[in-house]
Each structure stands twice: as structure tokens, then as C-alpha cells.
C-alpha positions in Angstrom: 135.0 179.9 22.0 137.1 179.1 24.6 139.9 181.8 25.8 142.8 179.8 24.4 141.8 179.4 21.3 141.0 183.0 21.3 144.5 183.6 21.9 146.0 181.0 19.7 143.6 182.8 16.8 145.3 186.1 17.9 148.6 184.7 17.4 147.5 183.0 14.4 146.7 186.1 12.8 149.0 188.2 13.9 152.0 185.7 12.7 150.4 185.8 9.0 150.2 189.5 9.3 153.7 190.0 10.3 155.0 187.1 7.2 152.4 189.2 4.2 154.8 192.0 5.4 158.2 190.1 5.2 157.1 188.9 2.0 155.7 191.9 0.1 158.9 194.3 1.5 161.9 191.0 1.1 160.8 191.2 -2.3 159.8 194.9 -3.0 162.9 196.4 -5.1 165.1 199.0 -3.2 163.7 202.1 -5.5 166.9 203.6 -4.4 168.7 201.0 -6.1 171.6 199.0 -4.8 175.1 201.7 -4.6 177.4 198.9 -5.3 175.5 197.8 -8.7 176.9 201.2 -9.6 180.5 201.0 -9.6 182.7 199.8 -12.3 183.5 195.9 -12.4 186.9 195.5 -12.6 188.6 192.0 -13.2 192.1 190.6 -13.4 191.7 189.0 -16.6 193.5 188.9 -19.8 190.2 189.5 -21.8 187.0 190.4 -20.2 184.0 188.3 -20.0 182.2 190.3 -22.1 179.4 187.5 -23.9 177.3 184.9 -22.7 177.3 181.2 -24.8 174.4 178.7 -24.1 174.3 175.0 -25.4 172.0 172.2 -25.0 173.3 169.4 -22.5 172.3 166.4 -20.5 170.9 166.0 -17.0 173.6 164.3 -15.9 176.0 166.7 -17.6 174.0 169.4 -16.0 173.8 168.0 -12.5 178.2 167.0 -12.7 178.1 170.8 -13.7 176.6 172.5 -11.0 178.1 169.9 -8.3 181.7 172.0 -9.0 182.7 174.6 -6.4 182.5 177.3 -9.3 180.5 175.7 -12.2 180.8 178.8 -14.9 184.9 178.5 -14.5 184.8 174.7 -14.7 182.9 175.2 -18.1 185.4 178.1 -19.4 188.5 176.2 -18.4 187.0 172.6 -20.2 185.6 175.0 -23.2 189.6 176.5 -23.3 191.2 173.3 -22.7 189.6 171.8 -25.7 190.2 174.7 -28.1 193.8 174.7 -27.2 193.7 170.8 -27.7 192.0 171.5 -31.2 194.9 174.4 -32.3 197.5 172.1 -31.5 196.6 168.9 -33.7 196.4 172.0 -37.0 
């Protein structure tokens, strides 16, 4: 084996060695935890968004959904919008 691809096996290794490492620590959980999951969450809502809703949907409905800048307000302000349309025609 020639000196350059000596080197190049080196490198080879020593590139997959360093990326195992990256990968096994990038997704090892802080057992310290994260400080800022413990404070309070605060919000500046009326209400609080305290439960989740899931519904069935089409692709296309899904894909328009997430294409939005903030996709879970778009679907709370269309889900109010009709509710409030609904309590008006009573």
C-alpha cells in the first residue's frame, strides 16, 4: 500500500471516529436537564392552551397547513373563526 492511501485511510478513519462521537453525544440527553425547561410558561392569552385536538385531514390540506408561517395559530384562528361563524347563525 502506497503512502497516500495510507494517509487517506488515516483520515478516513479518523473522520468516522470523530462523526460516531458527534452522533452518540448530539443525541445523548443532557442528564442535567435543560434549566429553561424548568421555569414557568407564561403566555398572554385570554385562556391557556391547556389541550391538544387531533383530526384526520388531507395531504393537500396538510401540506397548505404547514406551508403557513405559524401553522398551529393558522389552525386555532380557522377552528375559532368557524365556531364564532356557527354561534352567530343560532
Amino acid at each position: 500500500m502506497s503512502d497516500t492511501n495510507t494517509t487517506d485511510l488515516k483520515i478516513y478513519s479518523l473522520v468516522c471516529t470523530q462523526f460516531k462521537r458527534y452522533l452518540h453525544f448530539s443525541t445523548m440527553p443532557n442528564p442535567k436537564g435543560n434549566p429553561e425547561n424548568l421555569k414557568n410558561f407564561t403566555t398572554e392569552r385570554e385562556e391557556p392552551l391547556s389541550t391538544t385536538i387531533s383530526f384526520r385531514a388531507t395531504e393537500k390540506m396538510k401540506e397548505e397547513v404547514k406551508s403557513k408561517e405559524d401553522p398551529p395559530e393558522f389552525c386555532r384562528r380557522a377552528i375559532q373563526e368557524a365556531l364564532d361563524k356557527d354561534n352567530n347563525k343560532d
